[in-house]
N, C-alpha and C positions, 0 to 999 in steps of 0.2 A: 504494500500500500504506500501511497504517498500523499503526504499532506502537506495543500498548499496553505501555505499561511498570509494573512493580507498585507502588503507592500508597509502598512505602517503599522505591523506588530512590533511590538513592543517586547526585550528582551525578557521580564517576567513572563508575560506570554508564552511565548517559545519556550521557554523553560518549564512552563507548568505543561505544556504538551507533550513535553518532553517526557519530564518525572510519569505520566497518565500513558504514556504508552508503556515505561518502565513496568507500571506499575502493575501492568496487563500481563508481563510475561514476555514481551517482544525487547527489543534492541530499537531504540531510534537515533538517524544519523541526520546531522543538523544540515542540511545541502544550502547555504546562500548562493542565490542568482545576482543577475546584472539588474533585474525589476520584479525578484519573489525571493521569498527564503522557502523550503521545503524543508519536511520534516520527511526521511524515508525510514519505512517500516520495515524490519525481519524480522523473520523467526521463526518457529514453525509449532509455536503452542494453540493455533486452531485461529478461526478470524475474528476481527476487531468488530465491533459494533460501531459501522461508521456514524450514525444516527449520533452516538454518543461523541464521539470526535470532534463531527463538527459542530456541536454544540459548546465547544470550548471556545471560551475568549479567542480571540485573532486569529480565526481557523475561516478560511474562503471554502475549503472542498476539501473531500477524500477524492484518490484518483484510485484506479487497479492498477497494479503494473503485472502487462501479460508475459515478461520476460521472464525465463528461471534467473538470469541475473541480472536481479533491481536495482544496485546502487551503477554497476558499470553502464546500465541502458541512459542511451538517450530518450528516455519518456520521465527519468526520475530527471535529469538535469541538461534539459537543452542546450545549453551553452558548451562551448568547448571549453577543457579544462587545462590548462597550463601549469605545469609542473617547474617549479624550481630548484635548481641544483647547484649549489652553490657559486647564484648568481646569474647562473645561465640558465635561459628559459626555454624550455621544451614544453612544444602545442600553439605559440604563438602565430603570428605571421610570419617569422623568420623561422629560417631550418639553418638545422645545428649539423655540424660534423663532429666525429668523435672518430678519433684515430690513438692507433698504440699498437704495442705488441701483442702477441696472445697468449706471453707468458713473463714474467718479469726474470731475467735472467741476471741480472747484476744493478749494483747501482750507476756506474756508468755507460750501462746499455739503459736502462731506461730515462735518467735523464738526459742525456741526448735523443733520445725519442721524443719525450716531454717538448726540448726545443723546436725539434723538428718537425713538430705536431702544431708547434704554436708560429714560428714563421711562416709553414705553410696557409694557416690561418685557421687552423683547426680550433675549435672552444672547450673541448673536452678531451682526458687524456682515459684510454682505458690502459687496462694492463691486469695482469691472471697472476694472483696468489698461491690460489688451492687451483689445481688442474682437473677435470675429471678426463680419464683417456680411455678409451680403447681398449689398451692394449696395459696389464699393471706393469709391464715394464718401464713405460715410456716415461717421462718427465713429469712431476707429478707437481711443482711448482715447490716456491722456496718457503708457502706459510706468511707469518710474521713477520722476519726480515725482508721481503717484497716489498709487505706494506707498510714496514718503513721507509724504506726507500722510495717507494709511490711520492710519501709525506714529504719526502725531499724534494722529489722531481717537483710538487707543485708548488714548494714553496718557493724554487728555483725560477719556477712560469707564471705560479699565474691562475693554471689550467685545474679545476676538479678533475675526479679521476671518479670511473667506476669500476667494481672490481667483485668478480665471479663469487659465491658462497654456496659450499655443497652442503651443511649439514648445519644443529644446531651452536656447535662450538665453532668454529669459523662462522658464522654472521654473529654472534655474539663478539668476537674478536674482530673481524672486520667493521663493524659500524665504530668499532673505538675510533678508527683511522679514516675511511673511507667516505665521500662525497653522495655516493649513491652504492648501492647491494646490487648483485645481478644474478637472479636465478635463471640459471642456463636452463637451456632445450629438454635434457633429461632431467633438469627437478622439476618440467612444470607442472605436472599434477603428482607433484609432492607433497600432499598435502598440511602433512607435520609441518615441513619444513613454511608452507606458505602460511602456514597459522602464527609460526614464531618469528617471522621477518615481520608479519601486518603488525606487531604490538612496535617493531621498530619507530625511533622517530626520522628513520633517513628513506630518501626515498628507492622505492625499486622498480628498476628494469625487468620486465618479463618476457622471457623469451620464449616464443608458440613451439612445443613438443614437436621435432621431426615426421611424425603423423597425427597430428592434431586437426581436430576441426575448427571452425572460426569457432564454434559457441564452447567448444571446450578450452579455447584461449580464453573467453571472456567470461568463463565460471572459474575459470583460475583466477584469474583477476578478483572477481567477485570475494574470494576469501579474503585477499588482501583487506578489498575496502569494508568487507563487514568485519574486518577483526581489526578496523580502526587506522589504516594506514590508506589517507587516500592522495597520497602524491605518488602515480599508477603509470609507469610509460610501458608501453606494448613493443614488442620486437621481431619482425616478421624475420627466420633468418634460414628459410628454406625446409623444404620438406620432401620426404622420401618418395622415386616416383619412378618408372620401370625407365626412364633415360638413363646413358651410360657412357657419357660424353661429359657432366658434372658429377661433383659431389652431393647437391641435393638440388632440388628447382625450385626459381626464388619463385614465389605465390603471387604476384604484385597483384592480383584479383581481389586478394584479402585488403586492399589499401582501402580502397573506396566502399569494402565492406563494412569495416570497421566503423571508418566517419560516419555512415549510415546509421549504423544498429546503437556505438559508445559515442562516451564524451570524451575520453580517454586519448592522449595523444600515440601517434602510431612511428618507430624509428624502420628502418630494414639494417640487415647485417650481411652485405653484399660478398664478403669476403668468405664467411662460410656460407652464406647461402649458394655458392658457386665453385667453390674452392679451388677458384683458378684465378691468377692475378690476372689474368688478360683481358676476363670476364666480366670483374667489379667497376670500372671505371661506366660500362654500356649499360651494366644491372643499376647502381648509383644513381644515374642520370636518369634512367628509368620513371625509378621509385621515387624522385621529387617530381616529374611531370604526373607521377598517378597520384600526387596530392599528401605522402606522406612525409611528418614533422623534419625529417632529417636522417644522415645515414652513418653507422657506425662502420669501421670498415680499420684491418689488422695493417700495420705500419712496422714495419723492423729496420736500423740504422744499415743493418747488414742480412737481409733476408736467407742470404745464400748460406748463414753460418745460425740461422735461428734455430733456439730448441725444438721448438713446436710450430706446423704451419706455416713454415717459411714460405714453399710454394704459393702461397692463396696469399702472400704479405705483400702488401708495395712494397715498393723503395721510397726513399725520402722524395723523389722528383717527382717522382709517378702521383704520389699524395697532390705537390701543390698543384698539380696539373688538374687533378682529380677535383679541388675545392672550387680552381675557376671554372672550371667547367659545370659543376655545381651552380655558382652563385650567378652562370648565365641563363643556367633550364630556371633557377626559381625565378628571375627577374620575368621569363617568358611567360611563368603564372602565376605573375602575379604579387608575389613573394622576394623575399629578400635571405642574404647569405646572411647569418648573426655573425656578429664580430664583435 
């Protein structure tokens, strides 16, 4: 359910409809608009007597919402919702790049990415703590001392960073440090794990499960925003599909799904969604003309010597190439490169 409340309700108001949905058994989440506040309703102790609702001070209507997930639909919050990350805004008019490695290898391999990140004119730095791979052999990341050194690189630049968490002890350790949380591909219907990042106060990156549906990316989501964490960025980063020419197929289909259905700002991740460097620069430029916030994509000083995913990494050149190129498709719709 969702409860609109009248343009000049008054914050006791909202509060006591709040405490009255409490009080019912439900969860109420306080949704302010640009010309309404909403009150949205979960939970699944049986239905509200809307009669009773809207007879509360500053109460305009009950509404239904027919979606399984109420707080990420666009029918509880019209407006597009813009995400801040320290400092940089994700969901506005402007689109973000975010460039880095896909695993932090040293401290003088990632701060020189960090720079490289930020000359080319990138506004975000990512970079991989905890690894999950494939294979247990393979590079598993360095932990902790990464994401100290992340803390360097950005104190070096400038630049926030986001940074991968597979479990409950790494996102408890990572939010010590880290600008935003990134639950990769295979946690996204982890649900433990998406119930203990929602209580965070940073925000998280969600990236859609390599055979996910849209509406299972957006019930992922949904746990986030009812377990109280609503700074929610989506992340299209390709999906499993009988081709055999990439590593997975980026979806760009889901871009204009998304805008559609959430409010939720939408990134792509061109570099694994394709896992070939040749590939991210056409996918990139893609994914801003189909209307999505901005595109994360893997940068190595030296790709040829990287632990992980070097083939799918730019180069430093190939990055700044890649951000003008960027910032001429967004000017085409419309939009602007963030800087």
């Amino acid at each position: 359910m969702l409860i609109i409340m009248r343009q000049q309700a008054t914050d006791e108001e909202i509060r006591a409809v709040i405490e009255e949905v409490q009080r019912l058994g439900h969860s109420a989440h306080n949704i302010p608009g640009s010309t309404r506040t909403a009150i949205g309703v979960t939970g699944n102790n049986g239905p509200i007597d809307r009669n009773l609702i809207e007879s509360l001070p500053g109460v305009v209507q009950t509404m239904r919402v027919t979606k399984p997930y109420k707080l990420v639909s666009r029918e509880t919050k019209p407006e597009d919702t813009t995400v801040d990350v320290g400092g940089v805004q994700i969901g506005g008019k402007d689109v973000v790049v975010i460039a880095g490695p896909c695993s932090v290898e040293s401290r003088e391999q990632i701060v020189t990415a960090a720079q490289q990140v930020k000359e080319a004119g990138g506004r975000m730095l990512r970079g991989g703590a905890f690894k999950p791979r494939t294979s247990p052999y393979a590079f598993q990341g360095l932990g902790e001392q990464a994401l100290r050194w992340l803390v360097e690189a950005r104190a070096e630049t400038g630049l926030p960073f986001v940074t991968e968490v597979l479990d409950q002890e790494s996102a408890v350790l990572a939010e010590q440090y880290a600008d935003m949380l990134q639950i990769g591909a295979r946690n996204m219907q982890n649900y433990v794990l998406l119930s203990q990042v929602a209580r965070s106060h940073k925000p998280i990156l969600l990236k859609r499960g390599p055979a996910a549906t849209l509406e299972e990316l957006l019930n992922a989501a949904e746990y986030l925003l009812a377990g109280g964490n609503y700074r929610v960025v989506l992340c299209e980063r390709g999906i499993r599909s009988f081709s055999d020419f990439s590593r997975n197929t980026m979806d760009l289909n889901v871009i204009p799904a998304v805008k559609e259905l959430s409010h939720l700002p939408i990134l792509t991740d061109p570099s694994h969604g394709t896992g070939k460097r040749g590939m991210v620069l056409p996918l990139a430029l893609a994914s801003i003309a189909a209307g999505c916030d901005g595109v994360m994509v893997e940068m190595h000083p030296h790709p040829e010597h990287a632990m992980s995913d070097g083939y799918q990494s730019l180069y430093p050149q190939q990055l700044k190439r890649l951000i003008e190129s960027v910032d001429r498709v967004a000017q085409a719709v419309s939009r602007a490169l963030s800087r």
